[in-house]
C-alpha positions in Angstrom: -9.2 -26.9 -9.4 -8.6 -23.9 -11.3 -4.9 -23.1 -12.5 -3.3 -19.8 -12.5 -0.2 -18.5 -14.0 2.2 -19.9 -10.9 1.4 -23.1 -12.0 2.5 -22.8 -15.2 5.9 -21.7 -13.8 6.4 -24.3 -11.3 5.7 -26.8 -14.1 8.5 -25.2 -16.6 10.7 -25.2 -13.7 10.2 -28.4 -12.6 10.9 -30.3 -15.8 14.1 -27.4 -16.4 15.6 -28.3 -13.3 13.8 -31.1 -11.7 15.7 -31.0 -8.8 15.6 -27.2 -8.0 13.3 -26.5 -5.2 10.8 -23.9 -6.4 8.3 -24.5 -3.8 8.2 -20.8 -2.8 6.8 -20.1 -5.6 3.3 -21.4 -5.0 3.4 -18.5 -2.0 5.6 -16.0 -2.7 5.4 -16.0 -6.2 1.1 -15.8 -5.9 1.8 -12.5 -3.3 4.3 -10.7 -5.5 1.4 -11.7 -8.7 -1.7 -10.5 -6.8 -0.1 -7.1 -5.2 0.6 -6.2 -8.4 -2.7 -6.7 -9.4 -3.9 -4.9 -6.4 -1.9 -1.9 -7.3 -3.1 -1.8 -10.6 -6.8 -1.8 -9.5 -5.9 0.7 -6.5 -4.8 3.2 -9.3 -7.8 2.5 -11.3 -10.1 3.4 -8.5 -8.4 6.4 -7.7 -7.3 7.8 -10.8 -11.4 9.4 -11.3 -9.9 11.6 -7.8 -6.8 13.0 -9.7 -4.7 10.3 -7.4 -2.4 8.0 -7.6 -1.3 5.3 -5.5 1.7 6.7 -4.3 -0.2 10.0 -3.6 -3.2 8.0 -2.1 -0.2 6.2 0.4 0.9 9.5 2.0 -2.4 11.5 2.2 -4.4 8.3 4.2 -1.5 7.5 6.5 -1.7 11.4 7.6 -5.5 11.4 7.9 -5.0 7.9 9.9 -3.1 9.7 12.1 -5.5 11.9 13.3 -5.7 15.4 14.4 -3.7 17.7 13.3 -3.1 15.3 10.2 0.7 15.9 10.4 3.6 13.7 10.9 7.7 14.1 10.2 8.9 13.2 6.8 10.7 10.3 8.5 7.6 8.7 10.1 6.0 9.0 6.9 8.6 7.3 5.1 8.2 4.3 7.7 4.6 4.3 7.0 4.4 3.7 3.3 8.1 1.5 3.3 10.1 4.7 1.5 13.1 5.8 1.4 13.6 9.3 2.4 14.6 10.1 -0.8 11.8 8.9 -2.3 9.3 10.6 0.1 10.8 13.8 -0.6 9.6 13.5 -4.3 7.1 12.2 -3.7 5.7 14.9 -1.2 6.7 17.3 -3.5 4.3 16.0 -6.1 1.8 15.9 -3.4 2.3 19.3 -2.4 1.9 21.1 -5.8 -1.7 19.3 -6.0 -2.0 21.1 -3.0 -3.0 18.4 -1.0 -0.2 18.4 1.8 1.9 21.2 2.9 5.6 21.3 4.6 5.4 23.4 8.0 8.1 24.0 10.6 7.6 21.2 13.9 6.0 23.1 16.6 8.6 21.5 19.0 12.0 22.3 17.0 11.6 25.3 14.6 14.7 23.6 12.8 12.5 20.6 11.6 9.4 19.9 9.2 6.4 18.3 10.3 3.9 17.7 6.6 0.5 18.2 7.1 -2.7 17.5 5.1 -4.1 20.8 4.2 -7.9 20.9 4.2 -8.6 20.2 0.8 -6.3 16.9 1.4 -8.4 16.0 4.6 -11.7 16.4 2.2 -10.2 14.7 -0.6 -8.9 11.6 1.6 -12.6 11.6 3.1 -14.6 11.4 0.1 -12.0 8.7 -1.4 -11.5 6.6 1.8 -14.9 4.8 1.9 -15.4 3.8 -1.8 -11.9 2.9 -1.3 -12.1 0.5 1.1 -15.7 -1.0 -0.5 -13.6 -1.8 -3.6 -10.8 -3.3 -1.5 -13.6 -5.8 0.3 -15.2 -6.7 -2.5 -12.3 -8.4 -3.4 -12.5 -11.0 -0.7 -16.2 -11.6 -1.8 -15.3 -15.4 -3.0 -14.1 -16.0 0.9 -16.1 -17.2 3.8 -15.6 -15.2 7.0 -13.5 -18.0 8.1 -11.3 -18.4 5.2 -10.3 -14.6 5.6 -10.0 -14.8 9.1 -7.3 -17.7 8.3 -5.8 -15.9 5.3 -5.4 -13.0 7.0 -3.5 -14.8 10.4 -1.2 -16.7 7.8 0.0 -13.7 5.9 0.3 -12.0 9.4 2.8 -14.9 10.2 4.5 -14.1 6.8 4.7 -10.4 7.5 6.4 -10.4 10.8 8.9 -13.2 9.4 10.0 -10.7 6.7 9.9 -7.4 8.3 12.7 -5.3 8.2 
C-alpha cells in the first residue's frame, strides 16, 4: 500500500510519544490535507474566469438558489460557513467585479437582499459545468461503490461536527 504524508506523522508521533493517541490523525488529519488540496485545485480551475474561491462560494450558492438569484447577507453567510464580517468583504469584492449587487428586501425596505446581477448568473453558468467535471474527475480512482461508502461515512462525520 501506498504511503502518504499522514503516515509519516503518525510514525514521528508514535516513537515521540508512544503513548499519545494520535489515531485521529489517519482521518482528520487526511480531510484537513486533501481540502486543502481541493482548494488549491478549485482556484486553479477558476482563476482562467477572473475568480476566486471565495468569489466562486457566494456567486453559486445564489444561482443554487434559484430565481431571483438573491438571498440576505445572513443566509449567505450560513451557506459558505462565514462570519458576517467576513461576508461583508467579501461581497464587497464581489460587487466591484460586478458580479453581485446589494438591493433593498422587497419585504422590509430597511434590509438588503444581494443578488446575482446578470453578468454573475452568465458567469456562474459557463463556470458551473467544467466546474463540477474537474471536481468528478477527482473520484475517477473509486468504484461507484467505494464513493457511495465514502460519501455516507463523511456524511456521518459531518453531522457529528456541525455547528
Amino acid at each position: 500500500m501506498e504511503r502518504d504524508i499522514i503516515d509519516g506523522l503518525v510514525n514521528q508521533w508514535e516513537a515521540e510519544l508512544p503513548d499519545l493517541d494520535v489515531s485521529h490523525l489517519e482521518t482528520v488529519g487526511r480531510i484537513w490535507r486533501i481540502s486543502e488540496h481541493l482548494r488549491r485545485r478549485f482556484d486553479q480551475w477558476l482563476q482562467p474566469y477572473g475568480l476566486s474561491w471565495e468569489a466562486f462560494d457566494v456567486i453559486v450558492s445564489l444561482r443554487r438558489a434559484g430565481k431571483p438569484f438573491r438571498m440576505r447577507p445572513s443566509e449567505l453567510s450560513e451557506a459558505c460557513l462565514l462570519t458576517s464580517g467576513a461576508m461583508t468583504n467579501r461581497l464587497d469584492r464581489i460587487e466591484r467585479l460586478g458580479l453581485v449587487a446589494r438591493k433593498p428586501a422587497p419585504d422590509d425596505r430597511r434590509a438588503i437582499q444581494v443578488e446575482l446581477t446578470s453578468k454573475g448568473v452568465a458567469l456562474v453558468d459557463e463556470v458551473l459545468r467544467t466546474h463540477f467535471a474537474n471536481a468528478r474527475q477527482l473520484l475517477d480512482g473509486f468504484e461507484p461503490e467505494e464513493r457511495q461508502m465514502l460519501a455516507g461515512l463523511l456524511r456521518k462525520l459531518l453531522i457529528s461536527v456541525a455547528d
